[in-house]
C-alpha positions as CSV (number, residue, x, y, z in Angstrom):
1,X,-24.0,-3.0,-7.3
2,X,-20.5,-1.6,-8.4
3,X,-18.4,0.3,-5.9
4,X,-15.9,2.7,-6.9
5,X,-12.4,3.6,-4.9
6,X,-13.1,6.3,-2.5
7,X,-16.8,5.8,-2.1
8,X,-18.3,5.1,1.9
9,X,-20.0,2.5,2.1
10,X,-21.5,0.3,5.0
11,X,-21.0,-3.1,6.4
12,X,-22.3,-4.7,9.6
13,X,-23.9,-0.9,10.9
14,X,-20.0,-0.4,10.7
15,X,-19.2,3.1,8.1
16,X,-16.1,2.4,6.2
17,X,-14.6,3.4,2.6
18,X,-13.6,1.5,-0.6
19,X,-9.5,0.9,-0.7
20,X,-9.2,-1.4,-3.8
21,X,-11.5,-3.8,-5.9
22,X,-11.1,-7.3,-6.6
23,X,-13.6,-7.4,-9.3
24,X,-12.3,-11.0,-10.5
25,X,-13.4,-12.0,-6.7
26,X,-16.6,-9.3,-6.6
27,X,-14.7,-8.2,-3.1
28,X,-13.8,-4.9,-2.0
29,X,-11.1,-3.7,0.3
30,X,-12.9,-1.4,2.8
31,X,-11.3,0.8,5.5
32,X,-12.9,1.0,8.2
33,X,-12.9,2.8,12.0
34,X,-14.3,1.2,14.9
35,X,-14.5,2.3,18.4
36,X,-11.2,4.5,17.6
37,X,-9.2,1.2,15.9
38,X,-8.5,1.5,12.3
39,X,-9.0,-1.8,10.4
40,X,-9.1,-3.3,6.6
41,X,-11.0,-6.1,5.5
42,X,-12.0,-7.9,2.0
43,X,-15.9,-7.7,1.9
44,X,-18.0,-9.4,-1.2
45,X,-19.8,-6.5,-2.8
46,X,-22.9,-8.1,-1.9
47,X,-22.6,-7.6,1.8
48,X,-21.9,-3.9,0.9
49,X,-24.4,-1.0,1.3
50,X,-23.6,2.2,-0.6
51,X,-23.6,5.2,1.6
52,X,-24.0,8.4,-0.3
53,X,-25.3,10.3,2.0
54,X,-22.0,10.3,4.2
55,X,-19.8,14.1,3.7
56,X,-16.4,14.5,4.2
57,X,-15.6,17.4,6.6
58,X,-13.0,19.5,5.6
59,X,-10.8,17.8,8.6
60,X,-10.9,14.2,6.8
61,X,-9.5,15.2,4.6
62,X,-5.7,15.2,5.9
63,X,-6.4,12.1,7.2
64,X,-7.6,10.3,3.8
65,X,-4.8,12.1,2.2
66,X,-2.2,10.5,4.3
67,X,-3.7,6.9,3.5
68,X,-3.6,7.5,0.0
69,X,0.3,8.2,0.4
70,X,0.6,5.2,2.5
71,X,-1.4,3.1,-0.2
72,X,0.7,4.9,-3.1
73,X,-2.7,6.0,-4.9
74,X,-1.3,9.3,-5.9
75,X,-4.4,10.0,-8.5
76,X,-6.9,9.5,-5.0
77,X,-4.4,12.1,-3.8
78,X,-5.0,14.6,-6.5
79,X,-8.5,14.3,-6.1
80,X,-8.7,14.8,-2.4
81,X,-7.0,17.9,-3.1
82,X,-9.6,19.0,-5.2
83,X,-12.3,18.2,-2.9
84,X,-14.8,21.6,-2.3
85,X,-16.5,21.9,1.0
């Protein structure tokens, strides 16, 4: 399965999102928030499960926004802003 930047995804019953892809490796950098703690690991896609049915609420947002400044992905930026709820 291919996994775009941005996308939620799961791993482990844990809910994270897609960072970066290493598609050279078939890895994907996934953020993800457990029991309050933020974390980031390199999964292989194929211990990935897309999770389309996840929506942002308007209060994610912010936070996503500020991880795309501190990643420098100005374009994920962008499209955060245009995000409709």
């Amino acid at each position: 399965m291919k996994f775009s930047e941005g996308q939620w995804v799961c791993f482990s019953h844990i809910y994270g999102f897609v960072l970066a892809i290493d598609e050279k490796r078939e890895k994907c950098l996934v953020q993800f928030r457990n029991n309050g703690e933020q974390d980031m690991k390199w999964v292989p896609v194929q211990m990935l499960e897309s999770r389309e049915d996840v929506r942002l609420l308007e209060e994610d947002v912010g936070e996503l926004q500020s991880l795309a400044i501190e990643v420098e992905d100005f374009e994920w930026f962008g499209e955060l802003e245009q995000k409709e709820f």
